[in-house]
N, C-alpha and C positions, 0 to 999 in steps of 0.2 A: 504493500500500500504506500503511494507515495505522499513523502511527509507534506504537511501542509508548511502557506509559504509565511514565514514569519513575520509576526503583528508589530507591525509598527505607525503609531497613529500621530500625527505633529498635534502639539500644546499638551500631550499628556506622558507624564515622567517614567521612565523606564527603568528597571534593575535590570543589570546586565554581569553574566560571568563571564570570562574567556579562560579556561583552562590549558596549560603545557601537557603537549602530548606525551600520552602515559604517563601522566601527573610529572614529566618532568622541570626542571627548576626551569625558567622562563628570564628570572633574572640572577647574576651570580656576582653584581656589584653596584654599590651607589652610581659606576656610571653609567650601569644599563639602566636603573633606576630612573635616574636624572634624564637621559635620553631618551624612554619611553614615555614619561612625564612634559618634555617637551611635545614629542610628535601628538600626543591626546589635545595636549592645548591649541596648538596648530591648526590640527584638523577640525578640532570642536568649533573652532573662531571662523574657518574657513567654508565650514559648513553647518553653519549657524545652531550650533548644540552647546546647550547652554549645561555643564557638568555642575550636581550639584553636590554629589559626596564621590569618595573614590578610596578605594582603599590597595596595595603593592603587594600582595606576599609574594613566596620564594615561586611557587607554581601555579599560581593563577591571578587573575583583577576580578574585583567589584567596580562597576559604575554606576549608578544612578544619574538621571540623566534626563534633559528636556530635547527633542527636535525640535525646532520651528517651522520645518519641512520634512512629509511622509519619506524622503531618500535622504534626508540627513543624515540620520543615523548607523546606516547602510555605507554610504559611503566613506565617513568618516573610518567606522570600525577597518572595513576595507582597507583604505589607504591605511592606518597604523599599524594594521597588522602584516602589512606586504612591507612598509618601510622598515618596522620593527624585525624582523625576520632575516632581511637583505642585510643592517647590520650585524644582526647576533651569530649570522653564519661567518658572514667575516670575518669577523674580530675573534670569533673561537677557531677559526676555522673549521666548520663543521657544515655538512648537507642535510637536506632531509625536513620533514615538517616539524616544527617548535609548535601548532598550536592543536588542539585536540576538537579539530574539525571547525565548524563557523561557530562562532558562540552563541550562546544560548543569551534570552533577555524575555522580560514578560512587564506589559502595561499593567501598572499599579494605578490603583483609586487614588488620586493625590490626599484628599481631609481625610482618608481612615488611614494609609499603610505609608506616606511620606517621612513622617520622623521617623516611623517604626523602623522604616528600610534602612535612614542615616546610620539608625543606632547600632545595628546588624550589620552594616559595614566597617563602622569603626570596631565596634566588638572585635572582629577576626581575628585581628591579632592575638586580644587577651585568652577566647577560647583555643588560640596554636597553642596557646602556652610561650610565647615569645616575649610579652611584657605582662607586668601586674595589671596597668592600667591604661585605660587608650590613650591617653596625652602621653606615656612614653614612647608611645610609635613613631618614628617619624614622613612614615609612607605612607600616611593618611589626608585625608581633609580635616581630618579632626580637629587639628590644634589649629587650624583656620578657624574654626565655627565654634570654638572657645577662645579666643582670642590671644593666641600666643606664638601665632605666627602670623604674615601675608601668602597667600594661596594665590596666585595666577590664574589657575588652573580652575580655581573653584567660584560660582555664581551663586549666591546664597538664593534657595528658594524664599517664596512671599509666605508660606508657613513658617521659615526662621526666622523671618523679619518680625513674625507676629509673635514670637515669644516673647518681643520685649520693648519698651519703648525707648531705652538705649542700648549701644551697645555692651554696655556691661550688665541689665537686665537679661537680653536675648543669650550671653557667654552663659552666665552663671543656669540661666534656666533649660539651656543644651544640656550642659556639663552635667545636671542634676538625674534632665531623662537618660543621658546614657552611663550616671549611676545605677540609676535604677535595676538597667539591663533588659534581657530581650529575653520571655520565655522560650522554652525549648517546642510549645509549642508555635510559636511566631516565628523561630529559625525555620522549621519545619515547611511551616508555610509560603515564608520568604522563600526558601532553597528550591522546593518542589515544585513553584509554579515559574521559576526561574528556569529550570533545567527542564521542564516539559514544554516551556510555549503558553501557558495559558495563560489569562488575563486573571490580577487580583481583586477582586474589587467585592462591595456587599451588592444583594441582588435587584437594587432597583438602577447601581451604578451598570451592572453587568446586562442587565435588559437594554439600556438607552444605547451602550457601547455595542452589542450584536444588530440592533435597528442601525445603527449610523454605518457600522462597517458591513454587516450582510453577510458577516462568517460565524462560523462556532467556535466557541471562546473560551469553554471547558472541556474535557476529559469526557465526564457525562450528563445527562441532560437533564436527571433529578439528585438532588444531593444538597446538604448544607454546604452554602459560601463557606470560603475559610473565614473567621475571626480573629481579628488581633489587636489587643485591650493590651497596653501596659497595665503590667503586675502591680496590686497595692501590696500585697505580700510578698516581702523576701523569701518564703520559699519557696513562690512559685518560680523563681528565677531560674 
C-alpha cells in the first residue's frame, strides 16, 4: 500500500524528527553542530519557516516549526539535508546515507499541544541522560526562550509571547512549564503521531482540518483524540 503523501499545511506549526540512519551519530562535533545550525537558519529565512523550538542530539533533530507556504517546509528540510550530508561525507570522508529515510513530522493543534511540544523538545536531552536540566544543554532553543542566550535560529511563537507581559515574566513562566515536565503519557503522544504522519489535534480541531484538507488525518476512524494536560502532580511526571 503506498504511503500517503505527507501533511503539511502553511500557518499551522509542525513537530518534526529526522533521525541518523541506523540511529547512527549524525553529529560528532560542535562544528557539525554549529554548521547544521546555520544551514536550518538559512533555509528557514529563505523559505519563509519560521523555527520555533529545536533541539541537537548525537542521532537525531526535533523541530517544531511554522510554514508560511504549503512547500516551505519540504523544501527547506530538502535543501538541509542534501547540504548537511554533502558536508559530513566530506569532512569524514565517508559515503552512503546519514539520514534514516525522509523525516517524519505531524500538524499539531497550536492552543492545546504548542508549549506541550517546546517542553518535549527541550526535555530530550535530560530524558538521554546527558544533562540534569534543560538550561545545561546547549543545542537547544531553550536557553533562548529562558532568556540566557540570543537564538538566531529561533522565532518565538504568539503562545510565548502570551506567557508574559515582559520578558522576564514570559523566561520565568517557560522555565516553570518545563519544570514541571512532560508526562510519559504526552511523550507518547508527541512521538507516535510524529513518526506515523498523523495530525494532533482535539476533535472538533481534527474535523475542521480533514474538511479544509480533504484527506485522512488519523490511523483510524473511531477512537479517542490523544490528550495532553500538563501534570499538577509530580508523579504523574
Amino acid at each position: 500500500m503506498a504511503r500517503q503523501p505527507r501533511l503539511t499545511v502553511a500557518g499551522y506549526p509542525h513537530h518534526i524528527i529526522q533521525r541518523g540512519n541506523d540511529r547512527q551519530w549524525i553529529v560528532r562535533s560542535d562544528r557539525d553542530r554549529g554548521f547544521l545550525l546555520e544551514l536550518m537558519h538559512d533555509y528557514a529565512k529563505e523559505n519563509a519557516v519560521a523555527i520555533h523550538a529545536y533541539v541537537l542530539m548525537d542521532n537525531h533533530f526535533h523541530l517544531l516549526a511554522t510554514p508560511a507556504t504549503t512547500e516551505g517546509l519540504p523544501v527547506m528540510m530538502q535543501a538541509v539535508g542534501r547540504r548537511y550530508v554533502r558536508y559530513y561525507n566530506g569532512w569524514y570522508q565517508r559515503t552512503g546515507a546519514l539520514w534514516e529515510g525522509r523525516y517524519k513530522s505531524t500538524l499539531i493543534e497550536t492552543e492545546r499541544y504548542l508549549l506541550a511540544c517546546m517542553a518535549y523538545i527541550d526535555l530530550n536531552p535530560v530524558r538521554a541522560g546527558m544533562v540534569a536540566q534543560a538550561a545545561d544543554y546547549p543545542w537547544s532553543s531553550h536557553r533562548h526562550h529562558v532568556g540566557l542566550n540570543v537564538d538566531k535560529l529561533v522565532t518565538p511563537h504568539a503562545l510565548y509571547w502570551g506567557l508574559g507581559n515582559t520578558p522576564f515574566a514570559r523566561e520565568a513562566a517557560y522555565a516553570a512549564l518545563v519544570q514541571a515536565g512532560v508526562s510519559a503519557h504526552q511523550q507518547e503522544a508527541l512521538t507516535q503521531s510524529t513518526l506515523r504522519g498523523w495530525a494532533l489535534g482535539e476533535a472538533q480541531f481534527m474535523d475542521e482540518l480533514q474538511k479544509n484538507t480533504g484527506r485522512r488525518l488519523t490511523q483510524a476512524k473511531a477512537g479517542r483524540p490523544f490528550s495532553v494536560n500538563f501534570p499538577n502532580n509530580p508523579d504523574d511526571l
